[in-house]
N, C-alpha and C positions, 0 to 999 in steps of 0.2 A: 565663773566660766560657763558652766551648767545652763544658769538663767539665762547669759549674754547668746547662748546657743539655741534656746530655745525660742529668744523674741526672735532673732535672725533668720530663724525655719519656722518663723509664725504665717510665713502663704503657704508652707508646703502641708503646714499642721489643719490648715482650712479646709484643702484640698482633699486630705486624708479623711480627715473627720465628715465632710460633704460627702463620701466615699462611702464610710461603713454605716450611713445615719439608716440607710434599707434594711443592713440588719438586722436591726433592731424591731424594726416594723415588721419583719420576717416577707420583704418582698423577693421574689428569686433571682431577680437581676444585680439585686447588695449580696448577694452568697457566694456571688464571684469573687469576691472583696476589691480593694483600691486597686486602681492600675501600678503594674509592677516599677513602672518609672518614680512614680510616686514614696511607693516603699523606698527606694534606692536614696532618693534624695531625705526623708527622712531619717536613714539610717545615718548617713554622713553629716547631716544637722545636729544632730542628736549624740552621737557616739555608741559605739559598740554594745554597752553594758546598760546606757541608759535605754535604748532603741528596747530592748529584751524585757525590762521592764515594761515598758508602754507594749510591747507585744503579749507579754504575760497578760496585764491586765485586761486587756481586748479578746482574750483565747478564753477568758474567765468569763467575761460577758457576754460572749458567742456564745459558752455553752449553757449557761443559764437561760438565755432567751431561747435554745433546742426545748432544754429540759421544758420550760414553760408552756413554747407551744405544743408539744406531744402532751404536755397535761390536759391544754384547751381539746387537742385533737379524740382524746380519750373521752372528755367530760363531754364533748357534742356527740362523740358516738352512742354514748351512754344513755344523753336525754334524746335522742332519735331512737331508742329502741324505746325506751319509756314511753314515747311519743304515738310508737306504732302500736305497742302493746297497748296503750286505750285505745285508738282508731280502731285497734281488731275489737276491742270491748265493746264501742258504740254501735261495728258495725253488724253485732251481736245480735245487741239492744234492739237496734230499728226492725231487725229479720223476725226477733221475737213479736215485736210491736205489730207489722205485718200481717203476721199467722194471726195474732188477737183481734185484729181489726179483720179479719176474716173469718173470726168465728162470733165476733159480736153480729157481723153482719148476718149471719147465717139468723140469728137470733130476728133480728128485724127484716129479715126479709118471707120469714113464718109469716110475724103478725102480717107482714102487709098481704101475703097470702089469704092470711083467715077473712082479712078485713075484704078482698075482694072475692072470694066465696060467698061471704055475707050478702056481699051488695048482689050478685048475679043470682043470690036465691029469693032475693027482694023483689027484684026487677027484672028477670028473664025466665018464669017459670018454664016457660017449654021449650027454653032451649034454644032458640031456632036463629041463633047466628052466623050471620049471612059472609062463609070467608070470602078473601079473593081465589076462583081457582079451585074452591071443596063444595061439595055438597050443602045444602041449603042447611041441612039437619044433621052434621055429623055426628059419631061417636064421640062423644068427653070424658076422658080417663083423670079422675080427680087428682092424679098425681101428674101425668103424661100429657097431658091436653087432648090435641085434637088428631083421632086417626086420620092417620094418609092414606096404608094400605095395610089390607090382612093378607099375607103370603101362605099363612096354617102354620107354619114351622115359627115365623115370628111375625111381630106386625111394629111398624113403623109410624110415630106419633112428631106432631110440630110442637115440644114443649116447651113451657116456663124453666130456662136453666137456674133459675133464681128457688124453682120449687123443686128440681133434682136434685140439686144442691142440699138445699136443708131438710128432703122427705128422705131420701137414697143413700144408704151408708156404705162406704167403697167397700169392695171384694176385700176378706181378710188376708188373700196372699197376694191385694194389689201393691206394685213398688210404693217406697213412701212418698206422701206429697211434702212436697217439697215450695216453699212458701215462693222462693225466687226463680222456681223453674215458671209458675203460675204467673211473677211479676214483668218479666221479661217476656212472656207470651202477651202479656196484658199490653206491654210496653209497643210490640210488633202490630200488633192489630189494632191500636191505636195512630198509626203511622198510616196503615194501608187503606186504601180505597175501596177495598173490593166488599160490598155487604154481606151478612151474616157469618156464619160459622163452617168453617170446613168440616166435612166429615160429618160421621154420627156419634153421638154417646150408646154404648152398648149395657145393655142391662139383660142382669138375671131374673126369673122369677122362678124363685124356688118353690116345690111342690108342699105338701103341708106336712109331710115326714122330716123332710129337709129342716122347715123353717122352724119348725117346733116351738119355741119361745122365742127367737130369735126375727131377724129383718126377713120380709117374704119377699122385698126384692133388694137387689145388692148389685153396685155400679163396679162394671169391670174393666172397662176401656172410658176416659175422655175425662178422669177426675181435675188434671191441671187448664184444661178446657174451661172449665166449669168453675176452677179457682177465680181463672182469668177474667173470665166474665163479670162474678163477684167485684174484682178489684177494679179491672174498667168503669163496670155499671154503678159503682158506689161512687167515682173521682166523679163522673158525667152530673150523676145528679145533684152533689156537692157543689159543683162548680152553675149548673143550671137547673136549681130543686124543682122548678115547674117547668122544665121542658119535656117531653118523652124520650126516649135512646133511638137513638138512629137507628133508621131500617134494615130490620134482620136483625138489630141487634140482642133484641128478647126473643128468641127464638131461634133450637139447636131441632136437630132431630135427633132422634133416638128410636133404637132398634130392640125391642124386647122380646128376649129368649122365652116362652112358657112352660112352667110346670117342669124344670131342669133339677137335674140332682146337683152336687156340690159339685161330682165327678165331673157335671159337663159344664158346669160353670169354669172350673179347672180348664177343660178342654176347651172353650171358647176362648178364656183371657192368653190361654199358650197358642195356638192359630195367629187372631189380632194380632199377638205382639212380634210371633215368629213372623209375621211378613211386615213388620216394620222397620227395625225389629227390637224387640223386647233384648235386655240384659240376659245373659245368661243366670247370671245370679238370681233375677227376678224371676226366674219360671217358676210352675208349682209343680210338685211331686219332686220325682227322681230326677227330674230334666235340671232341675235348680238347684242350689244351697239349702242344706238342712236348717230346719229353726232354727235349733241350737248353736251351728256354725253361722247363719245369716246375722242373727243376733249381736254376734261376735263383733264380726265383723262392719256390719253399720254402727254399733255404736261407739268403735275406734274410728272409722272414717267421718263419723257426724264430727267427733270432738278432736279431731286431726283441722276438721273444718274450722271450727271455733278457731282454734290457737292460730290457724291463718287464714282470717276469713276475707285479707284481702288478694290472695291468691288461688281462691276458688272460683270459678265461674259456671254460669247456670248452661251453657251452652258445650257439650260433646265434642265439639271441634276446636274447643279453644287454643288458642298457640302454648307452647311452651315460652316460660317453666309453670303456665299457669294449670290448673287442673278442674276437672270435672269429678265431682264425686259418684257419681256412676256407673265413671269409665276406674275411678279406683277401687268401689265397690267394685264391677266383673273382675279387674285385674289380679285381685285378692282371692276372690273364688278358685276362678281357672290358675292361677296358681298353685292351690291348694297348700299356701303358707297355715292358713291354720292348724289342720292336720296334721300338717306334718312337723310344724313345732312343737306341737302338743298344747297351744292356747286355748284356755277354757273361758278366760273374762278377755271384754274389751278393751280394758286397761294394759294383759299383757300384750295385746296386737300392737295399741299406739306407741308403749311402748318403745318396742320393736322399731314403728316406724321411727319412733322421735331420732332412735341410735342411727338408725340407715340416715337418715336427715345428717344428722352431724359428721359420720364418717364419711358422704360423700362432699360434704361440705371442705374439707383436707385437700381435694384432689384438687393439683394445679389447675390454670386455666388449660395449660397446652396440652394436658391428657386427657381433657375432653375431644372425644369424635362423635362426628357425626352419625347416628343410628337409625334404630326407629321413627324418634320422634321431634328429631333435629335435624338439621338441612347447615352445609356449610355456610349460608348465607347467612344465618338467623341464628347462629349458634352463640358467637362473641354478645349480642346482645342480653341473650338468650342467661347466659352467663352473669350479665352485668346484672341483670335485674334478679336473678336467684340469689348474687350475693350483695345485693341491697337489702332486702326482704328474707335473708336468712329460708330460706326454702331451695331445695333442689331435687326434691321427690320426684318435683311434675317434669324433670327435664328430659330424665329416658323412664322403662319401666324395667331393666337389668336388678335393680336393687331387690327387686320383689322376688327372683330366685338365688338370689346370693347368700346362703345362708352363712354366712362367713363371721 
């Protein structure tokens, strides 16, 4: 009778089975299951006790194919972190690679230096190179090039940024350079139309008590200037080894301070940057972070960078939840979390950070508001992509006084 029952309900068993074949695929439109009419007639083909059966086993295969996809679901979560975790690694790599290829360049761009000194002391003893615009015969500062003007207090030169670059060793209390702040400047003036170089490069010249053994002049203002330049002018000539660089393009101005103490070296780079304006963190003396505390502090923030270095960006205004290392160096400062933790290495800063990272990482979506540095508009996004990329530092800056 069983069998006789079962050929008899063999459309409705078609029908059924046509029904739950989704589930198994795990589409969401079969997690509805069969339509209820379906079941009914089923049930009465079948009998009571048999129906229960064939339901049992279908409740057993339902869950098995759950269990299955939450395995998959887990195991792609798993190889997408694995996945990001070398992206941050490479994109480590190329930053490191970057900085090298900017300091090999510095190397060649000496000799080609020496190699045109040579020729112009071959072939131009007296001098007498005719600008557009200067004097027939002007001043040539072997380092500086050609004077513009002497003011007394300082004098202003048309130079080689190729031979500032590799002769002029930055201020020791200039912010750090930073390879991609240089790459993205390189990136913008490359784009733009307008010739030569904004601004001046500002230089020291220390008096001979100052310089003692040390650099007798020292670059205090325009080091990521002069990066950029490096990395343009090396892709230019790579790409066209016998053309010259577009006009303007070798040649910055520069403003040299004379006979300066370290004090007013000090005093110039805090000016400059206050009407830029410079980090708080970055000033020198009292106005800034102590060595010891500065130290601290960028080298939790560099290696904060590393671990998400695709959530860093070279530009100050970037959106959330992305971050500027800059703006987390001052924020760390003027908070004065170090001190008041009591952190002495930059391992317990990061630390620190990684826990604030994770605990805010807990917090529903709907008890995010809108603050400082989120906008209702941009916040749910804002959101999504902090918890793709496991980051949510850069979303407000609350965490940096919560010592909780």
């Amino acid at each position: 009778r069983f069998v006789a029952s079962v050929l008899g309900a063999n459309a409705v068993l078609e029908r059924f089975v046509a029904s739950v074949q989704g589930i198994t695929a795990g589409l969401q439109d079969a997690m509805q299951g069969p339509a209820k009419g379906d079941i009914k007639q089923l049930q009465k083909a079948l009998g009571d006790s048999e129906f229960e059966a064939v339901k049992d086993l279908l409740s057993k295969l339902m869950s098995q194919q759950r269990k299955e996809i939450n395995e998959l679901k887990k195991q792609s979560a798993a190889d997408a972190k694995k996945l990001q975790r070398e992206l941050n690694g490479y994109s480590n790599k190329v930053r490191d690679l970057e900085f090298q290829l900017i300091m090999a360049a510095n190397e060649v761009t000496d000799l080609e230096e020496q190699v045109a000194d040579f020729k112009y002391e071959l072939g131009d003893e007296e001098g007498t190179v005719q600008l557009r615009g200067r004097p027939a015969n002007p001043e040539v500062h072997p380092v500086f090039g050609t004077l513009i003007s002497d003011f007394g207090y300082k004098k202003v030169y048309a130079a080689d940024p190729a031979t500032i670059y590799s002769k002029v060793p930055i201020y020791k209390k200039q912010r750090t350079f930073r390879t991609e702040r240089a790459s993205a400047m390189a990136e913008a003036k490359a784009k733009m139309g307008v010739s030569g170089w904004p601004g001046t490069i500002t230089v020291v010249e220390l008096n001979q008590e100052e310089a003692m053994d040390g650099p007798t002049f020292v670059l205090v203002d325009g080091q990521h200037r002069l990066g950029a330049y490096t990395i343009l002018s090396r892709r230019l000539k790579s790409r066209n080894p016998g053309s010259p660089l577009p006009s303007g393009m070798g040649e910055m101005l520069v403003e040299v301070y004379p006979q300066a103490t370290d004090e007013m070296a000090a005093e110039v780079f805090t000016e400059i940057n206050k009407a830029e304006p410079c980090k708080l963190v970055d000033l020198p003396g009292a106005a800034g972070a102590p060595p010891e505390v500065r130290a601290v502090i960028d080298g939790a923030a560099e290696d904060l960078r590393r671990m998400h270095a695709n959530m860093f960006r070279p530009s100050e205004k970037c959106r959330t939840p992305h971050m500027n290392i800059d703006n987390l160096r001052d924020e760390l400062w003027q908070s004065g979390v170090v001190t008041r933790m009591g952190f002495t290495g930059s391992d317990q800063l990061l630390n620190w950070m990684v826990e604030k990272n994770a605990g805010l990482s807990e917090i529903p979506d709907e008890e995010w508001k809108p603050k400082r540095r989120t906008r209702a508009s941009t916040l749910k996004n804002a959101l999504t992509k902090a918890r793709a990329n496991e980051f949510y530092l850069g979303l407000e800056w609350d965490w940096i006084n919560d010592d909780v």
